[in-house]
C-alpha positions in Angstrom: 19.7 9.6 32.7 16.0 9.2 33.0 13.9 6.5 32.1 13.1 5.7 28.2 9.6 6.1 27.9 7.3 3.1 26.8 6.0 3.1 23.8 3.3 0.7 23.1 2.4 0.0 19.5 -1.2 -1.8 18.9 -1.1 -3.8 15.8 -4.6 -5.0 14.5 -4.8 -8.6 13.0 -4.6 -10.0 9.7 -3.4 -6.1 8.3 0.0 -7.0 6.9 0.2 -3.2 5.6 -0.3 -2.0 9.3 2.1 -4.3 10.4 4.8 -3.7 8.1 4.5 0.1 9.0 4.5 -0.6 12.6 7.8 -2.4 12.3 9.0 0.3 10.1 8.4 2.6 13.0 9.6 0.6 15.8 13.1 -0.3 14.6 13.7 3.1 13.5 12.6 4.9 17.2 15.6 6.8 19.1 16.3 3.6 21.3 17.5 6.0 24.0 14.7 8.1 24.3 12.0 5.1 23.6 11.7 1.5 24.8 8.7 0.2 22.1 6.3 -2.7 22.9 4.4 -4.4 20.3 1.0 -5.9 21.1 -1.4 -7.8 19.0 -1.6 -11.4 16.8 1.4 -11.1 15.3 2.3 -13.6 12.5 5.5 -15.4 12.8 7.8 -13.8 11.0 6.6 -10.0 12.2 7.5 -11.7 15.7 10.6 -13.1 14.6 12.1 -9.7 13.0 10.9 -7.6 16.4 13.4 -10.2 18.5 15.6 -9.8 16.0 15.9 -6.7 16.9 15.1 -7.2 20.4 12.0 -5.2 20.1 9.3 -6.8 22.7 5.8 -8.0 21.9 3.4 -9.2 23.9 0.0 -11.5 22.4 -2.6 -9.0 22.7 -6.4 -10.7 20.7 -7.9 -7.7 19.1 -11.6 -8.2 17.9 -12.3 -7.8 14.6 -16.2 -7.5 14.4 -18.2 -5.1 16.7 -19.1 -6.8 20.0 -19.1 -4.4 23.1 -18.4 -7.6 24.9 -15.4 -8.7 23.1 -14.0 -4.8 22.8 -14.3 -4.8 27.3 -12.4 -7.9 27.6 -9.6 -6.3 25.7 -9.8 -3.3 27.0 -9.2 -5.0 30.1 -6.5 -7.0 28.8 -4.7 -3.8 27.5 -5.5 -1.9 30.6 -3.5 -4.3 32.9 -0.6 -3.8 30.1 -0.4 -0.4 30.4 0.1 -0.8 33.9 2.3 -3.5 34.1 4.9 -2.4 31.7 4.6 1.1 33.0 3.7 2.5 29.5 4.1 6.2 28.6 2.0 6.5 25.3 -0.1 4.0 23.3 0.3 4.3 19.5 -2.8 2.0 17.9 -3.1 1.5 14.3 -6.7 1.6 12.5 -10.1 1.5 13.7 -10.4 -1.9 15.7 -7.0 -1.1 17.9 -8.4 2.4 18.4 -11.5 1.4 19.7 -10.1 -1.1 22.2 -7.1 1.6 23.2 -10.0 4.2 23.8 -11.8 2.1 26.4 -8.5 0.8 28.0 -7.1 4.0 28.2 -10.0 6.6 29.3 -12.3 4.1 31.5 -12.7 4.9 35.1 -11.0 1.8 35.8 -7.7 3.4 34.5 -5.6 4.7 36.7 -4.2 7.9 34.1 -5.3 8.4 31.2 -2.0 8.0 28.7 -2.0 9.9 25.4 -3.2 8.3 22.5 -2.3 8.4 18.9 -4.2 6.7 16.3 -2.8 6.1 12.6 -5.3 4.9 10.0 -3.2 3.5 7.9 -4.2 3.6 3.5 -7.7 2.9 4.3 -9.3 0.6 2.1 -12.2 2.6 1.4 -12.6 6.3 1.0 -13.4 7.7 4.2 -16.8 9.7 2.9 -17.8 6.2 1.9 -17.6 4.0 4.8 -19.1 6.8 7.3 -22.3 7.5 5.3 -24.5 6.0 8.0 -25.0 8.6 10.4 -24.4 6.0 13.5 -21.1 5.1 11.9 -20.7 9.3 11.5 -21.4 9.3 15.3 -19.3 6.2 16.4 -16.1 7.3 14.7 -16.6 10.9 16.2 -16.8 9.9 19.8 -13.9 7.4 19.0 -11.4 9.6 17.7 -12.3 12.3 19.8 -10.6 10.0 22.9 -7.2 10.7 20.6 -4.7 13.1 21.3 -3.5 13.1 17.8 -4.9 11.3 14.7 -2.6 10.2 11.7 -3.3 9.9 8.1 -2.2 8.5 4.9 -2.9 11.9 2.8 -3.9 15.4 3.0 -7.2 14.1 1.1 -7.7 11.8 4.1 -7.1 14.7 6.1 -9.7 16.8 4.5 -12.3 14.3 4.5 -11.5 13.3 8.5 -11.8 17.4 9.1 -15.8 17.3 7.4 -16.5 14.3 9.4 -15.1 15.3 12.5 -14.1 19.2 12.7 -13.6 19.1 16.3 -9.7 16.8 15.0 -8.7 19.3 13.1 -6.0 20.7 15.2 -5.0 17.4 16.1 -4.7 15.7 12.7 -1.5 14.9 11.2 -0.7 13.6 7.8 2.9 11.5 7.6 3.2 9.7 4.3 3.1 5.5 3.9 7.0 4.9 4.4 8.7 2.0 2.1 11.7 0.5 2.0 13.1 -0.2 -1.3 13.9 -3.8 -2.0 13.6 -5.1 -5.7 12.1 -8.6 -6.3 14.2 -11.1 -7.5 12.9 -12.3 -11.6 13.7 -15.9 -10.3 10.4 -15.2 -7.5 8.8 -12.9 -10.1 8.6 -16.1 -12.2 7.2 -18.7 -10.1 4.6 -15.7 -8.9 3.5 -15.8 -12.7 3.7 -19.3 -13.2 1.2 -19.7 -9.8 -1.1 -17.0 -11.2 -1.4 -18.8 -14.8 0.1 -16.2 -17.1 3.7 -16.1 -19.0 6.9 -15.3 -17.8 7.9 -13.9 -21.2 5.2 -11.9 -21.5 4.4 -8.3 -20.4 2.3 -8.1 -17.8 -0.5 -4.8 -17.2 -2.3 -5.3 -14.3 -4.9 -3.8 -12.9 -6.1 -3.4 -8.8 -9.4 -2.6 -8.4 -13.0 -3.7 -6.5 -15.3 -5.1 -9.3 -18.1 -2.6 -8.4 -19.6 0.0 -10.8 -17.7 3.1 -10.8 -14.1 1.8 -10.7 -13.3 2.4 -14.7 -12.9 -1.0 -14.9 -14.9 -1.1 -18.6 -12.2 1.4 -19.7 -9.3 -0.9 -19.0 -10.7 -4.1 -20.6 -11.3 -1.9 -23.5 -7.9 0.0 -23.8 -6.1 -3.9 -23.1 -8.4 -4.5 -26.4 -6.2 -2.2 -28.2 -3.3 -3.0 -27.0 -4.2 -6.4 -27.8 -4.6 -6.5 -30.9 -1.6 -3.9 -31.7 1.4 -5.8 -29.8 2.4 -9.6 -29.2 2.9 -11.5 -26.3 0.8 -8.8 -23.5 -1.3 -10.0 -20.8 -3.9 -8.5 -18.7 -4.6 -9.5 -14.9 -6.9 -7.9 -12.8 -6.9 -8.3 -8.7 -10.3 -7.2 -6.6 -13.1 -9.4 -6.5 -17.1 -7.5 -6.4 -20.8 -8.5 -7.6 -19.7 -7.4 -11.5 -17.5 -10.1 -11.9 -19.0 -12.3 -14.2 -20.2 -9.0 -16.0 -16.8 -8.0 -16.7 -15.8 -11.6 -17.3 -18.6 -11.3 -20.5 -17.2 -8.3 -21.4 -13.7 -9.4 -21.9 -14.6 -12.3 -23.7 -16.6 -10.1 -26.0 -13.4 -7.8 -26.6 -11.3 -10.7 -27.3 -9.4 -11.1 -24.4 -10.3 -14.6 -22.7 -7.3 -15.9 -23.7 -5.1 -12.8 -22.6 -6.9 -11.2 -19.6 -6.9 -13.3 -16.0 -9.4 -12.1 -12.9 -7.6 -13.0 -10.0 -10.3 -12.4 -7.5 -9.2 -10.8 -3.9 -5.9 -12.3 -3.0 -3.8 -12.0 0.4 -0.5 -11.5 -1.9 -1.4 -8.4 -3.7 2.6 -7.4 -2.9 3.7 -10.5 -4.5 1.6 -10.3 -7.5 3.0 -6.7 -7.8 6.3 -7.9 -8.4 5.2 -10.5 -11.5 4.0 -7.3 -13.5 5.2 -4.8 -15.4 2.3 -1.8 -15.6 0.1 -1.7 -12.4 -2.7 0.7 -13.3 -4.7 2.2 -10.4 -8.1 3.9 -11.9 -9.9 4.3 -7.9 -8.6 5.9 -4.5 -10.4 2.5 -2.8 -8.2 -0.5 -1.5 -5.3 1.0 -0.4 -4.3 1.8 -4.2 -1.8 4.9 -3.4 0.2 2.2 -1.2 0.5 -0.6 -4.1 1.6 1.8 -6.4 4.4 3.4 -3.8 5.1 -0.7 -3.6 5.1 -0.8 -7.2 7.7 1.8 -7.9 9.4 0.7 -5.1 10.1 -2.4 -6.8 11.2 -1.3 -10.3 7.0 -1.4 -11.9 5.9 1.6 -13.7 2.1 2.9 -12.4 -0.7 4.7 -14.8 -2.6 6.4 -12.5 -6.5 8.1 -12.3 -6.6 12.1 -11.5 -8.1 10.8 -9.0 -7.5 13.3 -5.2 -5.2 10.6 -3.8 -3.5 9.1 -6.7 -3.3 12.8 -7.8 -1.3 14.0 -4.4 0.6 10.6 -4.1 1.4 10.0 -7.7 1.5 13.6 -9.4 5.2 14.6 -8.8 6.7 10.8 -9.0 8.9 9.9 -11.7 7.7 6.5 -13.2 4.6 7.2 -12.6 2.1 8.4 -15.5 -1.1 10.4 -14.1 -4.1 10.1 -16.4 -5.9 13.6 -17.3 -8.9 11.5 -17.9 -9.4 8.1 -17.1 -11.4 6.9 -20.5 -10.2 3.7 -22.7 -8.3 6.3 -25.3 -6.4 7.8 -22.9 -5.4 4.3 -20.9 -4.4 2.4 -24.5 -2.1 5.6 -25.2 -0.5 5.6 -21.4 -0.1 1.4 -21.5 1.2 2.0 -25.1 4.0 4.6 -23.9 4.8 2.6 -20.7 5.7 -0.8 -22.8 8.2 1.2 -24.9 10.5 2.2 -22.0 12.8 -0.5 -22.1 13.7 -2.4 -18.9 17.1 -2.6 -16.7 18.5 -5.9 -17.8 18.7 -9.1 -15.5 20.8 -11.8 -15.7 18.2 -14.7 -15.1 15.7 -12.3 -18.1 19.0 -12.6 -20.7 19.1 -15.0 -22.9 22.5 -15.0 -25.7 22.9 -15.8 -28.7 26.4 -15.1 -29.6 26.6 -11.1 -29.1 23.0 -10.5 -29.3 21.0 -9.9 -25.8 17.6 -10.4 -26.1 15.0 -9.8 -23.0 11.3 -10.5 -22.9 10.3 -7.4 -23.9 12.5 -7.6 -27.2 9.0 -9.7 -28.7 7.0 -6.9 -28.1 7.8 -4.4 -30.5 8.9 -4.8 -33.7 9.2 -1.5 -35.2 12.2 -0.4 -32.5 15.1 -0.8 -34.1 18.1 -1.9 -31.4 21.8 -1.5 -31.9 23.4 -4.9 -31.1 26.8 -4.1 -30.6 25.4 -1.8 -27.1 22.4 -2.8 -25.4 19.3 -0.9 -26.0 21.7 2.3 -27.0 18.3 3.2 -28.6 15.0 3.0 -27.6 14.3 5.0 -24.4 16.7 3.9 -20.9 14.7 3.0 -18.0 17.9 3.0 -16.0 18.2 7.1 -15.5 14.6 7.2 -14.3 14.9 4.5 -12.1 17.1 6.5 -9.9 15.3 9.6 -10.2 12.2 7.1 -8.7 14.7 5.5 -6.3 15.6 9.2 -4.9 12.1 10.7 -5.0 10.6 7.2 -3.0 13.4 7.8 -0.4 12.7 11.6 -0.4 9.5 11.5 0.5 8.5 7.9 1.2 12.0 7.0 3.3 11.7 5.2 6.7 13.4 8.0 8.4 11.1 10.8 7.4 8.0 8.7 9.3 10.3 8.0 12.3 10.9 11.7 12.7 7.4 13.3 11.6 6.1 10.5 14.6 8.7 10.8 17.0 7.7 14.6 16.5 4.4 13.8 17.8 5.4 12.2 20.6 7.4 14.6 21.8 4.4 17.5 21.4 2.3 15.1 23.8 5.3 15.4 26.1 6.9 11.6 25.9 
């Protein structure tokens, strides 16, 4: 039987999306065709699920600004890997890996040049946007030109990468964000509320967004407005921080909602906060938005989503998701409006009892729904049907395996 072929996987620092797709990939690879290596600065619990799994990894210090010095000494350090574990293929993930993979891999101090596969995973900003600068235009060219295949999130990225770069067009390749489906617990949903200073009886609309003109952030506040004054006991949070904070701080104070709409600024547990809200509502393609609302579904949330390209692609044919024909405050007050009807699976630690009534949190939010008491919510509209249409459709398309094969695909077309 010959060899398994080495695999090495490049994981950038401080990219907990990456990284959670990485390991995705690397304990779902054909461990008789594929021996994977994981390289980077690994936190500790990525490292302790790869031995886990005896999976390898290896500290590897990827730079994170620009310095030609910093990018050599990894390349060097990477080149020596390569070597040393006899590698077959070098699979780097976003732009900082890429750049340090390039040099290790196609310098004349390499001995043979392995293939190299870059995936830019969700990027945070629309590609058009961060490669306006026509040095920047140039850079990325010449770096992804040293790939032998180029991965990305959507076939909007795709299209974009092919006007920035034609030359990658028969060597771009567009595999889906995979998930795997694991509900929060309400107890951790709770404390997650408690920490970000809004009620765990409450409904919770939240929206992520940069706080930059553009984003339709004035539309929310003013839809959350309405809702505001219609229902009882809902909350607004919004996550992204930007120069228009204080702006949209004003604003919301002006519509009434200081004492019902939190700014959360950037945080390093968007995925947490996901799973203390109800509604997430994604009104931009920026910061990675497609992938929190795949995590939102993913964990029993409902998304309102912008026509956006991206949201349109990702979001479009997904049950429990709502996509906006138009983004305005009318439209968003309607879509919040319908959203907060469905009524929720129940949980033990939501119900409360009293006698044969069951009563969850979102029981205070509308009064004009009249339930039968004798069967739980045997009016009103079931969440519990959808859910597993979202459950199948997530696996369907977003499933673990489907981004082991599509990659393991690749691979193989590069001859590993």
């Amino acid at each position: 039987m010959p060899d398994k072929a080495g695999i090495l996987q490049l994981v950038p620092r401080g990219d907990v999306d990456a990284a959670d797709q990485v390991r995705i990939l690397v304990e779902g690879l054909d461990r008789r065709r594929y021996q994977p290596l994981v390289a980077g600065e690994l936190t500790p619990q990525m490292r302790e699920r790869l031995s886990l799994q005896d999976i390898p990894w290896v500290y590897l210090a990827i730079p994170q600004a620009f310095s030609l010095g910093a990018y050599l000494v990894a390349a060097g350090q990477l080149r020596r890997l390569i070597q040393a574990r006899d590698i077959a293929l070098v699979h780097c993930h976003n732009m900082e890996t890429t750049a340090v993979a390039g040099l290790a891999s196609r310098s004349p101090g390499a001995d043979s040049a392995v293939p190299l596969v870059s995936s830019l995973h969700a990027p945070r900003e629309d590609l058009s946007a961060i490669y306006r600068s026509w040095r920047r235009r140039l850079g990325i060219r010449w770096l992804l030109s040293r790939c032998d295949g180029v991965i990305v999130p959507s076939q909007h990225d795709q299209e974009q990468a092919t006007r920035l770069a034609p030359q990658l067009q028969s060597r771009l390749h567009v595999i889906y964000p995979s998930l795997e489906r694991s509900p929060s617990r309400s107890l951790e949903a709770g404390i997650k509320r408690r920490q970000i200073g809004v009620h765990r009886e409450s409904a919770i609309i939240g929206l992520l967004s940069r706080l930059v003109p553009g984003q339709g952030i004035k539309s929310f506040l003013e839809a959350a407005a309405v809702i505001n004054k219609e229902l009882p006991n809902i909350e607004f949070v919004i996550i992204g921080e930007g120069p228009d904070r204080q702006q949209l701080e004003e604003l919301a104070h002006e519509l009434s909602l200081s004492g019902s709409c939190v700014f959360l600024g950037a945080r390093r547990d968007v995925r947490q906060i996901i799973t203390a809200l109800n509604i997430v509502v994604l009104l931009s393609d920026a910061d990675r938005a497609a992938l929190r609302g795949l995590q939102a579904l993913a964990g029993g949330r409902r998304v309102i989503a912008a026509p956006t390209p991206s949201l349109r692609e990702i979001f479009g044919p997904m049950p429990g998701a709502e996509l906006l024909e138009t983004a305005d405050s009318v439209q968003l007050a309607e879509a919040m409006r319908r959203q907060l009807h469905i009524t929720p699976q129940l949980e033990d630690s939501e119900l409360v009892l009293e006698e044969r009534r069951s009563i969850t949190y979102r029981d205070f939010l509308v009064s004009t729904t009249v339930y039968d008491l004798e069967r739980a919510w045997s009016s009103g509209t079931s969440a519990s049907d959808q859910d597993s249409a979202i459950a199948q459709a997530l696996e369907e398309r977003f499933g673990p395996q489907r981004l082991v094969a599509q990659v393991e695909s690749i691979y193989q077309n590069l001859g590993v």
